[in-house]
C-alpha positions in Angstrom: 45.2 5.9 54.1 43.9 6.5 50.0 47.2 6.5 48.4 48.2 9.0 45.7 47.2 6.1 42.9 44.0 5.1 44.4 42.8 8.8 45.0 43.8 9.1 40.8 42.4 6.1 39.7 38.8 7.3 42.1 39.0 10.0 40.1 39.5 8.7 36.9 36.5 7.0 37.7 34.5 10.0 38.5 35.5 11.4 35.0 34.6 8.6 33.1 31.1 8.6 35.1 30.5 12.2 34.1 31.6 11.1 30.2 29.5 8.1 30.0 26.6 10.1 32.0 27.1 12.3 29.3 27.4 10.4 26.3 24.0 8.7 27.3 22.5 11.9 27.8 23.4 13.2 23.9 22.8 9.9 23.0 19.2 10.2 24.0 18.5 13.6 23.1 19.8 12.8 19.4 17.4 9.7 19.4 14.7 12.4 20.5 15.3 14.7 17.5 15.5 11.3 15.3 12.0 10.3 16.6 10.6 14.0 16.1 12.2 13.6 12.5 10.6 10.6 11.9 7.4 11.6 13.0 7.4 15.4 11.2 8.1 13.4 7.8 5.6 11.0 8.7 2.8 13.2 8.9 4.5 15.4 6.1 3.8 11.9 4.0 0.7 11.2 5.1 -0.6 14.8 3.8 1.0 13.8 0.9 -1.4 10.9 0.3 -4.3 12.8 1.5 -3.7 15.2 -1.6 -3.2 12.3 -4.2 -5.8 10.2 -2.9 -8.2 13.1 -3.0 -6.5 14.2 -6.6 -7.3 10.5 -7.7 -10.3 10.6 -6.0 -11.6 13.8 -8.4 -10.3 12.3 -11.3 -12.4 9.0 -11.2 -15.2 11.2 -10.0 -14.8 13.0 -12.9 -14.5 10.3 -15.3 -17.4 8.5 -14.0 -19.5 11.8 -14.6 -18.1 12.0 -18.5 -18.4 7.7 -18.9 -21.7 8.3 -17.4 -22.9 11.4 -19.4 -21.4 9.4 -22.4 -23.5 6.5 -22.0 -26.5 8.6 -21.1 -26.4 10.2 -24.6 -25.7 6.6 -25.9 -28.8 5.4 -24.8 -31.2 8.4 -25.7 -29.7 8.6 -29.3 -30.6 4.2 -29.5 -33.8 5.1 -27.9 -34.1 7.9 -30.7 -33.0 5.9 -33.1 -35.2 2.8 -32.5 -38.1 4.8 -32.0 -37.6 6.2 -35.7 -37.7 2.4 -36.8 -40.6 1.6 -35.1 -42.8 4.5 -36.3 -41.2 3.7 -40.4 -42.1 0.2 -40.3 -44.9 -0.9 -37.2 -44.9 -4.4 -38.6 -41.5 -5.2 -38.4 -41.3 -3.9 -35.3 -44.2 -6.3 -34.4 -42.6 -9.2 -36.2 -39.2 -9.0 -34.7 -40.8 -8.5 -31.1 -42.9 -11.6 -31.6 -39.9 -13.6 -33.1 -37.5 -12.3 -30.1 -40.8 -13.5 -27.9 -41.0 -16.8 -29.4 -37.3 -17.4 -29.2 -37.3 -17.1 -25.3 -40.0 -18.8 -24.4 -38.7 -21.8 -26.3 -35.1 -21.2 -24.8 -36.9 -21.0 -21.4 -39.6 -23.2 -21.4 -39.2 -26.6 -19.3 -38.4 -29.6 -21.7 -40.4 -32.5 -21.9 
């Protein structure tokens, strides 16, 4: 026959079963919410990139479209320029082009 002790220490046992049972069961829920956490300012970073990726993304666009408009004038206002030289003085256009001709073909040609 379960003496007085025994039937005490049986439930003891029972009681600490029910704590640890539980203490595992906060224990999980809490690393629930700290996984939903993680993943809610996961995705709360990752829009965060998105927006300064695409920002960045504008701004070089942009950039590009100036650097490129830049250079565009650049090279119409040379082209201007150059034809304006060409049309004052023909034969030193001719001259230089038949130098800059001769030059290369003696910096390319084979040696002997």
């Amino acid at each position: 026959m379960p003496t007085q002790a025994t039937k005490e220490a049986g439930d003891a046992l029972k009681d600490l079963d029910q704590v640890r049972r539980e203490a595992v069961e906060t224990l999980r829920k809490d690393a629930e919410a700290m996984v939903a956490d993680a993943r809610a300012s996961m995705n709360e970073a990752g829009a965060v990139l998105n927006r300064a990726a695409k920002l960045l993304r504008e701004e070089a666009e942009t950039r590009a479209r100036t650097l490129a408009t830049d250079a565009r004038a650049r090279a119409e206002a040379a082209t201007d320029t150059l034809s304006q030289e060409v049309r004052e003085r023909p034969l030193t256009a001719i001259a230089c082009a038949a130098g800059a001709g001769l030059l290369l073909g003696m910096l390319l040609a084979p040696r002997r």
